[in-house]
C-alpha positions as CSV (number, residue, x, y, z in Angstrom):
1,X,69.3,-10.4,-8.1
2,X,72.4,-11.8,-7.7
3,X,75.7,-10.4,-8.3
4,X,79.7,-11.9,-7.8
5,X,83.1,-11.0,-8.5
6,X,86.7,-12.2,-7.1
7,X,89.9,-9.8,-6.9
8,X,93.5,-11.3,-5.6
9,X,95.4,-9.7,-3.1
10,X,99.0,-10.3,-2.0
11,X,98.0,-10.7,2.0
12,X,99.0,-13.8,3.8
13,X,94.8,-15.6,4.8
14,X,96.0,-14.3,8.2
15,X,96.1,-10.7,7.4
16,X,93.1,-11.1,4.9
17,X,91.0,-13.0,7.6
18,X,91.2,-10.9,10.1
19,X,90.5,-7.4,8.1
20,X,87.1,-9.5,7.3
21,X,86.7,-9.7,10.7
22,X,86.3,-5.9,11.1
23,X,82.9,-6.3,8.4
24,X,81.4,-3.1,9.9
25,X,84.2,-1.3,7.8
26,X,83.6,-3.0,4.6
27,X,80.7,-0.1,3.7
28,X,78.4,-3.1,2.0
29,X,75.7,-0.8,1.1
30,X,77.1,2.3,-0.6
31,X,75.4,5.6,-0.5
32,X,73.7,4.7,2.8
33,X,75.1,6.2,6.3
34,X,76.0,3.3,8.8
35,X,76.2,3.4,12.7
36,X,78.4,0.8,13.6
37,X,77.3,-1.3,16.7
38,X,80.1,-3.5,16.7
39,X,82.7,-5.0,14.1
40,X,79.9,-7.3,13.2
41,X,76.3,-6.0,13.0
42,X,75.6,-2.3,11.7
43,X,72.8,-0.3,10.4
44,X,72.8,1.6,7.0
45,X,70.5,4.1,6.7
46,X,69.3,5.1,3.3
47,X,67.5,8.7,3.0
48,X,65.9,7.9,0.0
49,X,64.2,5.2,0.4
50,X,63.4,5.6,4.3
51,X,64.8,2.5,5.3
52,X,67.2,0.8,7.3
53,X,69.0,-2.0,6.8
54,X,70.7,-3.9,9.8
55,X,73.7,-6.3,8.7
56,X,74.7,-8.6,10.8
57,X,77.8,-10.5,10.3
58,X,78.8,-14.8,10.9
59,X,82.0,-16.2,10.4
60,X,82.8,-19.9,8.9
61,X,86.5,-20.5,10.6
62,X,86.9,-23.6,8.3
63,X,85.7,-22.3,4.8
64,X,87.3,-19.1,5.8
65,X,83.8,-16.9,4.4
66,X,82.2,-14.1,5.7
67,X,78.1,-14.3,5.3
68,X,76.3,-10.9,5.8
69,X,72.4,-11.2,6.5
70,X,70.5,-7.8,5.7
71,X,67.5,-7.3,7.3
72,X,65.2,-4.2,6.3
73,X,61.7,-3.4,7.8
74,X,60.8,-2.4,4.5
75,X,61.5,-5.7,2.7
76,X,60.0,-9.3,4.3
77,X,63.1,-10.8,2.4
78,X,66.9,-10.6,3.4
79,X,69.7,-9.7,1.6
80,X,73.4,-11.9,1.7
81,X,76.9,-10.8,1.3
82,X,79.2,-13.8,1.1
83,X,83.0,-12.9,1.4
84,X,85.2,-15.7,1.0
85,X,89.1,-16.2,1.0
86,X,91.1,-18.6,-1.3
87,X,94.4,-19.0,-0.2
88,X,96.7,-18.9,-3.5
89,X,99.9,-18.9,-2.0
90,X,101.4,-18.1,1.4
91,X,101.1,-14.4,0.0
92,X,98.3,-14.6,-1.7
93,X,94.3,-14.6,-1.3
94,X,91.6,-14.7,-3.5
95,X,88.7,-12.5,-2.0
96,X,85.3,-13.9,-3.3
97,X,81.9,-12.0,-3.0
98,X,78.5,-13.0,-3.6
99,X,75.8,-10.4,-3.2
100,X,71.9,-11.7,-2.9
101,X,69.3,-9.1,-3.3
102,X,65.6,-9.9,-2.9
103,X,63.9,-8.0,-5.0
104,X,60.6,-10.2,-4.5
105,X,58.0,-11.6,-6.4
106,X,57.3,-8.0,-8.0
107,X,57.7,-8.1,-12.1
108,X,58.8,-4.1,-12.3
109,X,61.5,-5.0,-9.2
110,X,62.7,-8.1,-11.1
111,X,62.8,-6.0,-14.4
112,X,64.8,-3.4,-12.7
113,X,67.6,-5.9,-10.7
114,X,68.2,-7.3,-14.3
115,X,68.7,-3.7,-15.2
116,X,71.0,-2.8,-13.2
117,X,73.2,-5.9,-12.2
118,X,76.4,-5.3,-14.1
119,X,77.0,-1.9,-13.1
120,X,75.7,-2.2,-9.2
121,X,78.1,-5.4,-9.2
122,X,80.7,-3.2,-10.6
123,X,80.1,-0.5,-7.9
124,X,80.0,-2.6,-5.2
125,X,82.7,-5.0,-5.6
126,X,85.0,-2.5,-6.4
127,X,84.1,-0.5,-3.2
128,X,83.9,-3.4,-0.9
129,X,87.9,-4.6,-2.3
130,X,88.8,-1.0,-1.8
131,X,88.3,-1.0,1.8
132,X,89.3,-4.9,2.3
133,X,92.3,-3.9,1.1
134,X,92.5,-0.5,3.7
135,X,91.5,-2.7,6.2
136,X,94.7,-5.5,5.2
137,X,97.4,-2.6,5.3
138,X,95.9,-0.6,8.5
139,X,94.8,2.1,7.2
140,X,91.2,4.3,6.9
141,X,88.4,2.7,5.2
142,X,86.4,4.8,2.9
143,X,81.9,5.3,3.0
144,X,80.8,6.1,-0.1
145,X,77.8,9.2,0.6
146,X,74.2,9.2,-1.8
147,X,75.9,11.9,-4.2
148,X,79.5,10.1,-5.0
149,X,77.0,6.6,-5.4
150,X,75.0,8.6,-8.2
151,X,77.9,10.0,-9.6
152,X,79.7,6.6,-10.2
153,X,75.9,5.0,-11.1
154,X,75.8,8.4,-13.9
155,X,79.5,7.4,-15.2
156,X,78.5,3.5,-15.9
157,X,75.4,4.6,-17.8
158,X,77.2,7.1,-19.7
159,X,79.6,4.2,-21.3
């Protein structure tokens, strides 16, 4: 399944490149609880599914993107984030993301992804700008817990 978006922000690529430095804050896996290790590689830890997910983040100076690998021991596929900038103007960036889930080879998995896209795109990008954008003014990023993930999930059904 793959799912992208793009959002502009009015940060200078200085200010926008380093808050995707901090990638631990970014909260790429909502509902999960992450330990941070350090500002790049985490662990999310999902409840309901008994897994975790370690994320380990690399950084292209040049192409100014962010890739994310996600490794679970439940899955023998990873998962990719890619976060890239796009300077606009002096003031303004273009923040890019790319999410690849493996769902594998399974027909009810596939069935599912296709299912769900638009709103878990919807979701995620919106909660990954969110904190971007704390991270860009210096202030608290924000993990989203199992129930407030459901609750958002219910509302996008509900339309």
């Amino acid at each position: 399944m793959k799912l992208s978006s793009s959002k502009k922000f009015h940060f200078s690529m200085d200010v926008a490149w380093e808050a995707l430095h901090k990638a631990s804050q970014l909260d790429v896996e909502p509902g999960s609880t992450v330990k941070v290790i350090s500002d790049t590689q985490w662990e999310a830890h999902n409840e309901e599914s008994d897994s975790v997910t370690v994320y380990t983040a690399s950084f292209d100076e040049a192409e100014k993107k962010v890739v994310i690998e996600g490794t679970s021991q439940k899955k023998h596929e990873h998962d990719f984030i890619y976060l890239t900038l796009i300077p606009l103007d002096d003031q303004e960036v273009q923040l890019d993301i790319e999410v690849q889930i493996n769902t594998g080879v399974h027909f009810i998995a596939k069935a599912l992804g296709a299912l769900i896209a638009k709103p878990a795109q919807e979701i995620i990008s919106k909660h990954i700008y969110h904190n971007f954008e704390a991270l860009c003014t210096g202030q608290e990023t924000k993990t989203m817990t199992s129930e407030e993930l459901k609750e958002l999930a219910k509302k996008h059904y509900e339309k």
